[in-house]
C-alpha positions as CSV (number, residue, x, y, z in Angstrom):
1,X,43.3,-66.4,54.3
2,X,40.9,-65.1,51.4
3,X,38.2,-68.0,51.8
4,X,36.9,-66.5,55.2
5,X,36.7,-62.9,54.1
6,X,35.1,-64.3,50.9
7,X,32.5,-66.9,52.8
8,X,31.5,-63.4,55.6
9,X,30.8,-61.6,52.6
10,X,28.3,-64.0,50.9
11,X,26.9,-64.9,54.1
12,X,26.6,-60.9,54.8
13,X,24.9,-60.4,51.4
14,X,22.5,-63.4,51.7
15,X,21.3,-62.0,54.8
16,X,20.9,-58.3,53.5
17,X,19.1,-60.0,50.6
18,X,17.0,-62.3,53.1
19,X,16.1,-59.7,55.2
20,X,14.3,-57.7,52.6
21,X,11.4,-60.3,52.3
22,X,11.0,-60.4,56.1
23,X,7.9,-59.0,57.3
24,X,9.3,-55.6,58.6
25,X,6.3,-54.0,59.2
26,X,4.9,-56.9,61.3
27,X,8.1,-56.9,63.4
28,X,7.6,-52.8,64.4
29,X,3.9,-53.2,65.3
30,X,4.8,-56.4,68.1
31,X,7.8,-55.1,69.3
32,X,8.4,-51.6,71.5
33,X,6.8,-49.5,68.6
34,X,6.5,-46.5,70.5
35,X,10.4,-46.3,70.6
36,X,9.6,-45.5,66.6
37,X,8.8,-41.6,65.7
38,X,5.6,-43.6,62.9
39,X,3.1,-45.0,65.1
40,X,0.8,-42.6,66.3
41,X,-0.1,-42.3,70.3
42,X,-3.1,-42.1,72.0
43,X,-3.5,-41.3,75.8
44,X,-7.0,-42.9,77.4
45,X,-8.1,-41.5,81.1
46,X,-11.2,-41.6,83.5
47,X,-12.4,-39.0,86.3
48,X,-9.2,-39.4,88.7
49,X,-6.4,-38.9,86.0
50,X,-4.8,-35.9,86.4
51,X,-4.3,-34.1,83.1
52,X,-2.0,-30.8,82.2
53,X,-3.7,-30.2,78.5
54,X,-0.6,-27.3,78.1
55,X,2.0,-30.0,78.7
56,X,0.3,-32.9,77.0
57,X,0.2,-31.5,74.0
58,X,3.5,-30.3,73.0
59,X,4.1,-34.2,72.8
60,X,3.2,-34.1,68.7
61,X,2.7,-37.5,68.5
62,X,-0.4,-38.0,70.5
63,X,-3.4,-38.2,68.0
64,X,-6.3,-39.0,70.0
65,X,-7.6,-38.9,73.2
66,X,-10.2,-41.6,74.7
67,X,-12.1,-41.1,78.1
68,X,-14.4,-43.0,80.1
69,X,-18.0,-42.6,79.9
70,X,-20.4,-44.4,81.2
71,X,-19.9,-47.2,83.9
72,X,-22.1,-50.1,84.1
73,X,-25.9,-50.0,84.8
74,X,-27.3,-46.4,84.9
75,X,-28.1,-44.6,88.0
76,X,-31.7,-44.2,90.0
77,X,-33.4,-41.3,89.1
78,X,-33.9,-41.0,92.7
79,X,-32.5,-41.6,96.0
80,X,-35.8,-42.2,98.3
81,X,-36.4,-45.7,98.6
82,X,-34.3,-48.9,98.6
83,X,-31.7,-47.8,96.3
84,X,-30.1,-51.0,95.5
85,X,-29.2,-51.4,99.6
86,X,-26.9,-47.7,99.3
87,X,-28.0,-45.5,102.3
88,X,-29.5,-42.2,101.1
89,X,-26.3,-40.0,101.5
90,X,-24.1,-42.8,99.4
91,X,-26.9,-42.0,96.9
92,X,-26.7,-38.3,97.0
93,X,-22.4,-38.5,96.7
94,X,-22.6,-40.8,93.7
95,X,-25.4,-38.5,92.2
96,X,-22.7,-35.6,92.7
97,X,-19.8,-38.0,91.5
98,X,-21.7,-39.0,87.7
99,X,-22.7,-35.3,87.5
100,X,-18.7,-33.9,87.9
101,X,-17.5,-36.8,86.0
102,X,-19.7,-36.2,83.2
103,X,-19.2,-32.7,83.1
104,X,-15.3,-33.6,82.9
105,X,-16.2,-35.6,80.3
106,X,-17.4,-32.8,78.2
107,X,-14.7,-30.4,78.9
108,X,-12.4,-33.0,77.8
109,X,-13.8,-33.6,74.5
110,X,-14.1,-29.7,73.7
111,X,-10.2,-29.5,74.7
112,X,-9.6,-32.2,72.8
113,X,-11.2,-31.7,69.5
114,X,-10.4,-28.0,70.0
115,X,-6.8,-29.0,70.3
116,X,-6.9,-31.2,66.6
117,X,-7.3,-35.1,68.7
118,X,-9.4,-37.5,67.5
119,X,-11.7,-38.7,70.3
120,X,-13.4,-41.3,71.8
121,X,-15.3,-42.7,74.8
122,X,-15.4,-45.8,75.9
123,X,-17.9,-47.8,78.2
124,X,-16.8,-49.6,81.5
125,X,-19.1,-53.1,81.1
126,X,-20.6,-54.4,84.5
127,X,-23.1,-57.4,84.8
128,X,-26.7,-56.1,84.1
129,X,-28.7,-55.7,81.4
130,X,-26.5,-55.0,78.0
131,X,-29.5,-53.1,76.4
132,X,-29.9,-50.6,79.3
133,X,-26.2,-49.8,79.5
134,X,-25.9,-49.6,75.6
135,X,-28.4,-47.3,75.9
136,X,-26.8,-45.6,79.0
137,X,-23.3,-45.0,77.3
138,X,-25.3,-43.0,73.9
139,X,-26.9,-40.9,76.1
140,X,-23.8,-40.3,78.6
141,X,-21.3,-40.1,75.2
142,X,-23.1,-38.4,72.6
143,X,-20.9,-39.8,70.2
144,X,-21.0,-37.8,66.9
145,X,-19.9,-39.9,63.5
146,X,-16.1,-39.3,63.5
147,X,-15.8,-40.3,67.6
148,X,-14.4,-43.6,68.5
149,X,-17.1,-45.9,71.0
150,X,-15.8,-48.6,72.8
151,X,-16.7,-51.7,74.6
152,X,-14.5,-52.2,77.5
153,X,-14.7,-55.7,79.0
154,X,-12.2,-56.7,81.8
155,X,-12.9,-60.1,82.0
156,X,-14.8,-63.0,82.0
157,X,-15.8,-63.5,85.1
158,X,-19.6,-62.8,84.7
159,X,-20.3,-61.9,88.5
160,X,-17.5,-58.9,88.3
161,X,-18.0,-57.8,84.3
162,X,-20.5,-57.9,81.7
163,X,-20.5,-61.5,80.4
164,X,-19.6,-61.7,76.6
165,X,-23.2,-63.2,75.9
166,X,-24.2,-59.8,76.9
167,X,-21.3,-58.0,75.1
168,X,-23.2,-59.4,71.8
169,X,-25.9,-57.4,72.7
170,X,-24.2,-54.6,73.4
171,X,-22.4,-54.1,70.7
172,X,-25.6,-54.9,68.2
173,X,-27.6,-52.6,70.0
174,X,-25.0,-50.2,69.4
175,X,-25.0,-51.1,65.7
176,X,-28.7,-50.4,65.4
177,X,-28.8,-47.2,67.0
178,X,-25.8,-45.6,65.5
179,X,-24.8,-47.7,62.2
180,X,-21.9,-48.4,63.7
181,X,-19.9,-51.0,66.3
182,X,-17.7,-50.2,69.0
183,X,-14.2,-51.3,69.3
184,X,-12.9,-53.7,72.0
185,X,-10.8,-53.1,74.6
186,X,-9.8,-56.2,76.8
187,X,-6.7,-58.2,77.5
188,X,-5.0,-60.9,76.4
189,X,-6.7,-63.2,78.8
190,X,-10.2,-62.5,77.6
191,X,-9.0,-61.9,73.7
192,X,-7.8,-65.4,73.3
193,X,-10.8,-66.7,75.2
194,X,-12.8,-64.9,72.1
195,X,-10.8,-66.0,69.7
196,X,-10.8,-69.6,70.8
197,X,-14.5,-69.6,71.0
198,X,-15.4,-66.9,68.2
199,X,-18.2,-69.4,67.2
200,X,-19.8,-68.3,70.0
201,X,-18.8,-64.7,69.9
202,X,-19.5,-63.9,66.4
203,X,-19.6,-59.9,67.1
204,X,-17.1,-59.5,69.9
205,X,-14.2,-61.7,68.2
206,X,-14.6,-59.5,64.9
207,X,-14.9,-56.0,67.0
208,X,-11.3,-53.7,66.0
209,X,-9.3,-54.5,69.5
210,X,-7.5,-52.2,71.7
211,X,-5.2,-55.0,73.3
212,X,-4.3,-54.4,76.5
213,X,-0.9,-55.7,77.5
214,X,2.0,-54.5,79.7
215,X,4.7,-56.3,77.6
216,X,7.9,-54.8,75.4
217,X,6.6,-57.2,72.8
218,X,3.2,-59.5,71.5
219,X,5.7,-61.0,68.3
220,X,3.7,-64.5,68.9
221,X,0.2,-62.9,69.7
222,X,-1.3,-62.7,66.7
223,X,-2.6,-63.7,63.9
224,X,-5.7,-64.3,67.0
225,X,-8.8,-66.0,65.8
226,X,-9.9,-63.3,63.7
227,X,-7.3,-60.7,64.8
228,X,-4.6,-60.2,62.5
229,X,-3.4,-57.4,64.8
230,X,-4.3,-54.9,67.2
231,X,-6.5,-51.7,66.4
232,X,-4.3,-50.3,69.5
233,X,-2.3,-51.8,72.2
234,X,-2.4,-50.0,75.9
235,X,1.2,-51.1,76.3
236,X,1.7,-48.6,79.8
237,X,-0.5,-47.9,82.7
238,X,-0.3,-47.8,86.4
239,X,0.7,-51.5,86.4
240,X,4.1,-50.9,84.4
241,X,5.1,-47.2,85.6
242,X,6.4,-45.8,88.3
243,X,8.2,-43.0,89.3
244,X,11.5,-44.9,88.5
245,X,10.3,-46.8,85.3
246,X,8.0,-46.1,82.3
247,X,8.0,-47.4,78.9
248,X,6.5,-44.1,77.9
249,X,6.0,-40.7,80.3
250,X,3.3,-38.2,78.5
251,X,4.1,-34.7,79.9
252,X,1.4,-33.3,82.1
253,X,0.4,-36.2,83.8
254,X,0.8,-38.9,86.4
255,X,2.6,-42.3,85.6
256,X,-1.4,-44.1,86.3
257,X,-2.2,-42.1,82.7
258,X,-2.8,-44.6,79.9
259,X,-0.9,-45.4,77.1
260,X,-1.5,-46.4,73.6
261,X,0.3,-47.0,70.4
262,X,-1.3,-47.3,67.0
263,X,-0.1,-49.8,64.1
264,X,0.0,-46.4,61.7
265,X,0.8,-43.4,61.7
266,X,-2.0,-40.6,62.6
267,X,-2.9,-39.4,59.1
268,X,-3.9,-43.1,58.7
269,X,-5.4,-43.4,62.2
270,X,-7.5,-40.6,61.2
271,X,-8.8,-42.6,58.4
272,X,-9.4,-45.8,60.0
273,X,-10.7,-44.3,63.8
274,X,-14.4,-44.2,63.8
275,X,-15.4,-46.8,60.9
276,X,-16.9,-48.8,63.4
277,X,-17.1,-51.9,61.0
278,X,-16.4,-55.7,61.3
279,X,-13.3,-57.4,60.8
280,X,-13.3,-60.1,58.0
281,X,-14.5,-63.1,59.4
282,X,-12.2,-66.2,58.5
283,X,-13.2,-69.8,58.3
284,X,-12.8,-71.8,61.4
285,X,-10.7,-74.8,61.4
286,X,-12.1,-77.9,60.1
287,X,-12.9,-81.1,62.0
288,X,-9.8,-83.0,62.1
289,X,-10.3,-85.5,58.5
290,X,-11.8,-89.1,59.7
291,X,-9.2,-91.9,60.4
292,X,-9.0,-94.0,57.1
293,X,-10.3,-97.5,57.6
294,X,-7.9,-100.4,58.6
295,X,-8.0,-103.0,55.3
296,X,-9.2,-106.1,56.5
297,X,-6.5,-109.0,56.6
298,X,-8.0,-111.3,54.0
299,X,-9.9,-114.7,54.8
300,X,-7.5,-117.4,54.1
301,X,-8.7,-120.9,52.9
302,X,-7.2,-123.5,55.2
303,X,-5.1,-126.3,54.3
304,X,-5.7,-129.6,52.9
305,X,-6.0,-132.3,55.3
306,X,-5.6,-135.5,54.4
307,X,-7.2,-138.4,56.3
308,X,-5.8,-142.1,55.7
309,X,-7.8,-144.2,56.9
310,X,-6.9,-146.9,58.9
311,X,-7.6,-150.8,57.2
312,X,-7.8,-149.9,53.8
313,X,-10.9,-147.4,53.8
314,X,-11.5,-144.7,51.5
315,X,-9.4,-141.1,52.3
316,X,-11.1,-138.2,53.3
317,X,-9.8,-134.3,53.6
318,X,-10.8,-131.7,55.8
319,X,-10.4,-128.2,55.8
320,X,-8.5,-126.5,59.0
321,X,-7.9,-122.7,60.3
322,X,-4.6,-121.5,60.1
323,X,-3.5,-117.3,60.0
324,X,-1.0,-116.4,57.0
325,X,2.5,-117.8,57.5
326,X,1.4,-119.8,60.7
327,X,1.7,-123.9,61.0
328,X,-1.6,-125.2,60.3
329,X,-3.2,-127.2,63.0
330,X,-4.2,-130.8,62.1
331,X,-8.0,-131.4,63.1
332,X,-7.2,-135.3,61.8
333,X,-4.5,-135.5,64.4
334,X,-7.0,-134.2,67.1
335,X,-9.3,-136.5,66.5
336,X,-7.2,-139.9,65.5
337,X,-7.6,-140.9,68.6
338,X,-11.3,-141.5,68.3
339,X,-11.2,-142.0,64.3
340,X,-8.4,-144.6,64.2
341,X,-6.7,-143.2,61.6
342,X,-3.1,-141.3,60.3
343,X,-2.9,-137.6,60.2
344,X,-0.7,-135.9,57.5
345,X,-1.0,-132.5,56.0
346,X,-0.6,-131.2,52.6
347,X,0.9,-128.3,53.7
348,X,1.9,-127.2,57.2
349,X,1.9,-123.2,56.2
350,X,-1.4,-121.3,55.4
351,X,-1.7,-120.6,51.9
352,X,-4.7,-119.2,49.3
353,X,-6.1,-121.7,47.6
354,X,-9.9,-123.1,47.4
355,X,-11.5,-124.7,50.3
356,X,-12.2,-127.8,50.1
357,X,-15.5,-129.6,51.9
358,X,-15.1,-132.4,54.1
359,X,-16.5,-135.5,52.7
């Protein structure tokens, strides 16, 4: 027949038509964008990653490269003495470890930035004092201007990571030393925990976030307190790949190398990477509006009573309670018994009308 080819074809245009005012751009960034030759990649590591620089980079897609600096509180000076209960030999081996790791860490970042990557470092946050371990990651990083910092918080579980009391601290110490802030990397755990509580957290829950999450797809993450989206999303890591299955393999390394995607493309990422400013900060929601009062059911005048009096005495009314539409209760009939008189109401339904006084 010619009505169904007719009705697929207007229900085929309306959804072409509909599906131009759909957010496209939202739906790429939330769902398997890496699968997408746009968004740009960036590969993050620390001092056990395995990296092949020659086979890394013929992937031209990856735009910047993030390694670990500094990790928590900074170490003794020295090793004689109570060195916070480590024997004097575990002293001397993690005295040997921060000194090759560190040296890593600059042969990284001349490889890198040789190579045309953006770069960045980022801090691992333990519990101790935020100030010292701000200062701890400038020294260990040496960020210059156009080098991404970041403030990596695990969790918030204040006896195993820095709490986020002291992440505020960080990150304004930070500020005052450099003119900048560091991004945020935590996951999704400890982002909506900000977010929920971003009163509280009035630097962290406006930080840029690196959003770490293992999923193919964050369509219902945000908009997140103050996140409208993700700075960059570690979406593969030791946790999701294996020998068998990766969402992503980067040539030249091991499947425990980190992965990130960027919600641009890396002439924009270039732009955006090291402004190191606050998000906009958007109005919390308001206190739910105060229940409107219940009108009060209007004071009804009671009926009129009338009293006959027994042996020819003079009448007398009486007013009585009664609720709107209920029989009034004679009082005259309650107390006949004692008066010696005839009860009989005007009315036996409560209406509005003046009350009138016993007499």
């Amino acid at each position: 027949m010619v009505v169904r080819p007719l009705v697929a074809l207007v229900a085929g245009l309306a959804f072409s038509l509909g599906s131009l005012f759909l957010p496209q751009t939202a739906r790429a960034v939330d769902q398997e964008p890496w699968k997408k030759p746009e968004p740009a990649l960036v590969i993050d590591a620390y001092e056990l990653n395995i990296v092949d620089w020659q086979e890394m980079l013929k992937n031209k897609r990856i735009a910047g490269f993030v390694s670990k600096a500094s990790d928590g509180m900074p170490e003794s000076f020295s090793c004689t003495g109570d060195h916070k209960g480590d024997s004097f030999a575990h002293c001397k081996t993690m005295w040997r470890k921060y000194a090759v790791s560190r040296e890593l860490y600059q042969t990284r970042r001349m490889v890198a930035r040789a190579s045309g990557l953006l770069w960045g470092a980022y801090h691992l946050a333990r519990p101790g004092n935020p100030i010292e371990q701000a200062n701890h990651f400038l020294d260990y990083a040496e960020p210059a201007a156009d080098e991404l910092m970041v403030l990596d918080i695990e969790g918030i579980d204040p006896e195993n990571f820095m709490s986020l009391a002291d992440g505020e601290i960080f990150a304004q110490h930070i500020k005052t030393r450099t003119g900048r802030y560091p991004m945020l990397y935590t996951n999704h755990t400890t982002a909506r925990h900000i977010a929920e509580n971003r009163a509280l957290y009035p630097i962290l829950s406006r930080l840029p976030l690196w959003y770490a999450r293992y999923k193919p797809g964050i369509r219902d993450v945000f908009p997140m307190g103050n996140w409208d989206s993700y700075a960059l999303w570690q979406f593969s890591s030791g946790a999701n790949c294996n020998k068998r299955r990766c969402p992503y393999r980067i040539g030249g390394t091991l499947p425990d190398i980190d992965v990130n995607v960027a919600p641009m493309d890396a002439a924009r990422l270039k732009v955006e990477w090291a402004k190191g400013a606050l998000l906009p900060e958007k109005p919390l929601p308001s206190d739910p509006a105060p229940a409107q009062p219940v009108p009060a059911i209007p004071t009804l005048d009671p009926p009129v009573v009338t009293l006959v009096a027994a042996n020819g005495a003079r009448p007398v009314c009486i007013g009585t309670q009664a609720a709107l539409g209920q029989p009034a209760l004679s009082q005259a009939t309650l107390g006949q018994a004692e008066l010696g008189v005839d009860g009989m109401t005007t009315s036996s339904i409560a209406t509005r009308g003046p009350r009138i006084a016993s007499r």
